[in-house]
FIVO-520736 format. One record per residue (C-alpha): residue number from 1; chain; x, z negated, y. Coordinates in steps of 0.05 Angstrom, whole numbers, m for minus. Layout:
{lumlo NUM 'A' {X Z Y}},
...
// end
This chain:
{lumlo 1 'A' {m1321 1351 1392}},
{lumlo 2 'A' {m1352 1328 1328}},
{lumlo 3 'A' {m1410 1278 1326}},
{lumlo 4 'A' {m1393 1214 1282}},
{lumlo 5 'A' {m1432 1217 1219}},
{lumlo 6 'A' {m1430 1140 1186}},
{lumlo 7 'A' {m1400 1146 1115}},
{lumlo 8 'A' {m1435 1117 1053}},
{lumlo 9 'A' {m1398 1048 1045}},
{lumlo 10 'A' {m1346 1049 983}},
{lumlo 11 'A' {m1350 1003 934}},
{lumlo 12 'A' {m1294 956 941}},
{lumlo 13 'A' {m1282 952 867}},
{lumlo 14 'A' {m1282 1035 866}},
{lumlo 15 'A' {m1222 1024 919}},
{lumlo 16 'A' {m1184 973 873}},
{lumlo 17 'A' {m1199 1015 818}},
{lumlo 18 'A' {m1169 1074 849}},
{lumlo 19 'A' {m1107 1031 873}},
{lumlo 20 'A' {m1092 1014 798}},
{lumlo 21 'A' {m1098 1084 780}},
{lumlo 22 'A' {m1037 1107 834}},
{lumlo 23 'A' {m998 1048 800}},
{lumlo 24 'A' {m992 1079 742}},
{lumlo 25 'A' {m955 1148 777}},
{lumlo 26 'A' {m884 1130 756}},
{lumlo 27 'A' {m903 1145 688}},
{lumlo 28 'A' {m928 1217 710}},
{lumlo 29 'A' {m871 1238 737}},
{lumlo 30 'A' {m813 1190 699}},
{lumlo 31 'A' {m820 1185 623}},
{lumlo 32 'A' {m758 1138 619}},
{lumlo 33 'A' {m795 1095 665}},
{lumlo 34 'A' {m853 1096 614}},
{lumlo 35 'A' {m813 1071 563}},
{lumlo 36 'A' {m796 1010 602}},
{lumlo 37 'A' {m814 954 563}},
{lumlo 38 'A' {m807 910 627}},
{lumlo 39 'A' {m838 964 682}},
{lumlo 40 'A' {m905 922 675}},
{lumlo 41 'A' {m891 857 671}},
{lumlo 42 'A' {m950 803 703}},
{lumlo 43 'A' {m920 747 739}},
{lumlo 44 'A' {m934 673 725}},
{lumlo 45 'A' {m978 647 759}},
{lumlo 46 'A' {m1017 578 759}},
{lumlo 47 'A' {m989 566 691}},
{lumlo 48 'A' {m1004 630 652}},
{lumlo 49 'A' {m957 661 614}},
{lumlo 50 'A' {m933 731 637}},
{lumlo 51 'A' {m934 783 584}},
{lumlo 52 'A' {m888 844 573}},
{lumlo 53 'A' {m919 913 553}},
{lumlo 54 'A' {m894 938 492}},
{lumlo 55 'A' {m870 1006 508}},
{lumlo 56 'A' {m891 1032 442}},
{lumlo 57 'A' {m975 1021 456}},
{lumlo 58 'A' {m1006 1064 502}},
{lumlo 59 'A' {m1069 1020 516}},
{lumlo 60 'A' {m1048 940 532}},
{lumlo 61 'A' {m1093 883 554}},
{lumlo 62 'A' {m1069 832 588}},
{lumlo 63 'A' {m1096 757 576}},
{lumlo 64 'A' {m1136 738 643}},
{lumlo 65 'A' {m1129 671 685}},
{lumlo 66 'A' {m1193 638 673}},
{lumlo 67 'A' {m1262 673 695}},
{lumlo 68 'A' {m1229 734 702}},
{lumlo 69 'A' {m1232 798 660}},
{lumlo 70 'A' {m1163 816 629}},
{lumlo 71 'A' {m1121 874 661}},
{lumlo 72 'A' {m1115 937 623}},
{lumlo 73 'A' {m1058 989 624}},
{lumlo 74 'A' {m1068 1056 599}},
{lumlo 75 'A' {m999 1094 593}},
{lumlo 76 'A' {m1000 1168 587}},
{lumlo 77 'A' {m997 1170 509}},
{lumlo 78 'A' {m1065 1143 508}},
{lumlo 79 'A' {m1090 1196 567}},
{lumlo 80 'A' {m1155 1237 525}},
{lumlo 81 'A' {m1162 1310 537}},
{lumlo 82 'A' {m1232 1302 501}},
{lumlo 83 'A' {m1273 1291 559}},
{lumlo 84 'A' {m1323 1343 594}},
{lumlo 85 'A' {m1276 1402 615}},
{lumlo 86 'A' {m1286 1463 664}},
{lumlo 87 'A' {m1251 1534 652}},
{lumlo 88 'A' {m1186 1540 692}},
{lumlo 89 'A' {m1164 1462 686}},
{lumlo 90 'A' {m1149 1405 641}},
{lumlo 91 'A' {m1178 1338 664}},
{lumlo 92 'A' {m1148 1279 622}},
{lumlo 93 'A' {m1193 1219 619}},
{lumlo 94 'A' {m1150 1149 630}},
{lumlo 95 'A' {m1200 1090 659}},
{lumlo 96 'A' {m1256 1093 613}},
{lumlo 97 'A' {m1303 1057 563}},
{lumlo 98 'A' {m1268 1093 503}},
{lumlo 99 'A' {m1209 1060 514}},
{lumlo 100 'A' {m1243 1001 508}},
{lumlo 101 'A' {m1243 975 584}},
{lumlo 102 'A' {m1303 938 616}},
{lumlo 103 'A' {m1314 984 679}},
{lumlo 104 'A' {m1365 1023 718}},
{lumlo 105 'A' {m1323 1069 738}},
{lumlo 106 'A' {m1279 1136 700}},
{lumlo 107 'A' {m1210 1144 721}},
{lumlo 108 'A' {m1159 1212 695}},
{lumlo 109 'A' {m1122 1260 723}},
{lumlo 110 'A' {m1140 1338 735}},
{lumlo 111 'A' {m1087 1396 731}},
{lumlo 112 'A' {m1097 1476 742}},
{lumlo 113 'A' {m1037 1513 732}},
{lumlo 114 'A' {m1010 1564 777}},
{lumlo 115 'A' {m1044 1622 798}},
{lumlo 116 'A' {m1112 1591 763}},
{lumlo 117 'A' {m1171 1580 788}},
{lumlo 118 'A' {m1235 1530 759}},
{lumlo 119 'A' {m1307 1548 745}},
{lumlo 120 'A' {m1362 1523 790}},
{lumlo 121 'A' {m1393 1466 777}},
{lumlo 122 'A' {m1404 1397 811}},
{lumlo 123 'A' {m1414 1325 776}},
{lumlo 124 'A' {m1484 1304 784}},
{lumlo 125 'A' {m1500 1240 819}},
{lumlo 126 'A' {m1420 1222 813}},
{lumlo 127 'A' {m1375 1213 881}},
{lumlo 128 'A' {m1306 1229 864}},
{lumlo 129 'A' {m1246 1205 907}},
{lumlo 130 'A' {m1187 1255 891}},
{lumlo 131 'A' {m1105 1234 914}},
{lumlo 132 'A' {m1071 1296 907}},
{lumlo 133 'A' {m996 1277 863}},
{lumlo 134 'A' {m978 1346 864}},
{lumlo 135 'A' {m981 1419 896}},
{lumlo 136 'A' {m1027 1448 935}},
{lumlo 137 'A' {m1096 1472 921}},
{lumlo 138 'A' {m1151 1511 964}},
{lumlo 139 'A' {m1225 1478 944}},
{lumlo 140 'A' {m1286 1518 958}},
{lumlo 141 'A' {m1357 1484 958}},
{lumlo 142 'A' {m1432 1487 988}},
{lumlo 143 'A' {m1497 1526 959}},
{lumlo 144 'A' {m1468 1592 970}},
{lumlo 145 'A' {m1386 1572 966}},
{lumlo 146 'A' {m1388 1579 1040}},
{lumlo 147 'A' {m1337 1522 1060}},
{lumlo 148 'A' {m1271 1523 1044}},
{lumlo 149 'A' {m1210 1471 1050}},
{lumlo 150 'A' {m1138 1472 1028}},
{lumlo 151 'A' {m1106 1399 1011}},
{lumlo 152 'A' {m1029 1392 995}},
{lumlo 153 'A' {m986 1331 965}},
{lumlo 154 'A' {m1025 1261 985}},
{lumlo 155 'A' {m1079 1286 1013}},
{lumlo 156 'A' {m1137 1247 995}},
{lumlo 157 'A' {m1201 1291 980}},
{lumlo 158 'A' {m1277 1260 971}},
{lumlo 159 'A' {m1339 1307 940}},
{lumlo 160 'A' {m1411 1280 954}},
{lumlo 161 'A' {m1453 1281 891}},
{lumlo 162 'A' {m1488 1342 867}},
{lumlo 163 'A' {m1438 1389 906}},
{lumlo 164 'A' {m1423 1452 875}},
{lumlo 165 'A' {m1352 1473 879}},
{lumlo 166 'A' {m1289 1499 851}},
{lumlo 167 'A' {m1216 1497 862}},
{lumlo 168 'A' {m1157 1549 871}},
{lumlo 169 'A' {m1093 1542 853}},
{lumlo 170 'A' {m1058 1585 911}},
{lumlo 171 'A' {m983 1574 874}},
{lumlo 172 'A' {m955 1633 834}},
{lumlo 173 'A' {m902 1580 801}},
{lumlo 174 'A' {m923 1508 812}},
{lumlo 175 'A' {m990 1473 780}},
{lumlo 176 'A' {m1029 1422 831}},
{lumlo 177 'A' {m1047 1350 797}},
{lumlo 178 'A' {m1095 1299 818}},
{lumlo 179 'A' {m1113 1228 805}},
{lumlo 180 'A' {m1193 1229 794}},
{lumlo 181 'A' {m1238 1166 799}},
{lumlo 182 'A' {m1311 1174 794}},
{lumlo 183 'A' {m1362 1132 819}},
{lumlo 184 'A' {m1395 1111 749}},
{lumlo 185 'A' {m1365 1112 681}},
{lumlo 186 'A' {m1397 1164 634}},
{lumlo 187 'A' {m1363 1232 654}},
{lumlo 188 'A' {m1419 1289 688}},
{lumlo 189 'A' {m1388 1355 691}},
{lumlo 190 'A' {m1449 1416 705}},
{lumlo 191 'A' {m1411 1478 700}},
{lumlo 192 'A' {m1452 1532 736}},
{lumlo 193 'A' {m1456 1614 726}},
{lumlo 194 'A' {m1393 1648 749}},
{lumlo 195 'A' {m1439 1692 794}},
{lumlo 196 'A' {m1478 1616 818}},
{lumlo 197 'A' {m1445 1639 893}},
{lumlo 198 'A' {m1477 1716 888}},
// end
């Protein structure tokens, strides 16, 4: 029997954040869908107007009710590859500052194809909450790589700060995917020595 350890609270606007983020999966996994001029469509609501995305721009704000910040879409067009990168994956920054959004947070998506496997490395004083969209992957962390966990299809994953760690991609034919949100909004990636475990 485990003792009960009490969690750091979460943010409550880090789990909105992340919500928003898992809203936009259709697009992932349906391009027609993306091209929906009507898939995002506000209601009306105490007299504001809704407002249809255009299909064709892949970043759209949409005007707030008073005191309130406007939404923001980000459709996969618009997804950045230029963000801090480890060997063995392809993280693709969506919820950020360069796209122009008032946040505290950074929000992307993280693929390793089959058979692949990441560096070491762990991302500072960030938390990262991880939903697994796709596959299955085998994640390895600690000072010395000595722990080791394997999370499938909607799994949800958390990594303290400062936690070095890496993850496998056990699938000789299918890539794993995850949704990534981070805890502040400037992107930390350390990568560490390959031999960092001995």
């Amino acid at each position: 029997m485990t003792s009960a350890v009490a969690a750091p609270k979460t943010p409550r606007c880090f789990i909105l954040l992340l919500s928003a983020v898992l809203s936009v999966y259709p697009f992932l996994n349906n391009p027609e869908h993306a091209e929906s001029p009507s898939a995002h469509t506000p209601s009306t609501r105490n007299g504001a107007e809704s407002v249809s995305a255009p299909a064709h721009l892949s970043c759209v704000r949409i005007s707030p009710l008073p005191d309130h910040l406007p939404l923001s879409i980000v459709r996969p067009a618009a997804f950045d590859p230029g963000t801090a990168q480890t060997p063995g994956s392809l993280r693709l920054a969506a919820i950020t500052r360069g796209h122009g959004l008032e946040t505290g947070l950074w929000g992307g998506t993280f693929l390793v194809e089959p058979g692949a496997r990441t560096g070491i490395h762990h991302h500072g004083e960030q938390e990262t909450i991880v939903y697994v969209l796709e596959g299955t992957s085998v994640v390895r962390w600690g000072e010395r790589g000595e722990s080791e966990a394997t999370v499938h299809a909607g799994d949800f994953l958390h990594v303290p700060a400062w936690t070095p760690h890496m993850e496998i991609n056990p699938s000789a034919d299918r890539p794993f995917r995850w949704i990534v949100v981070r805890s502040t909004p400037d992107p930390i990636v350390v990568n560490l020595p390959g031999d960092y475990w001995g």
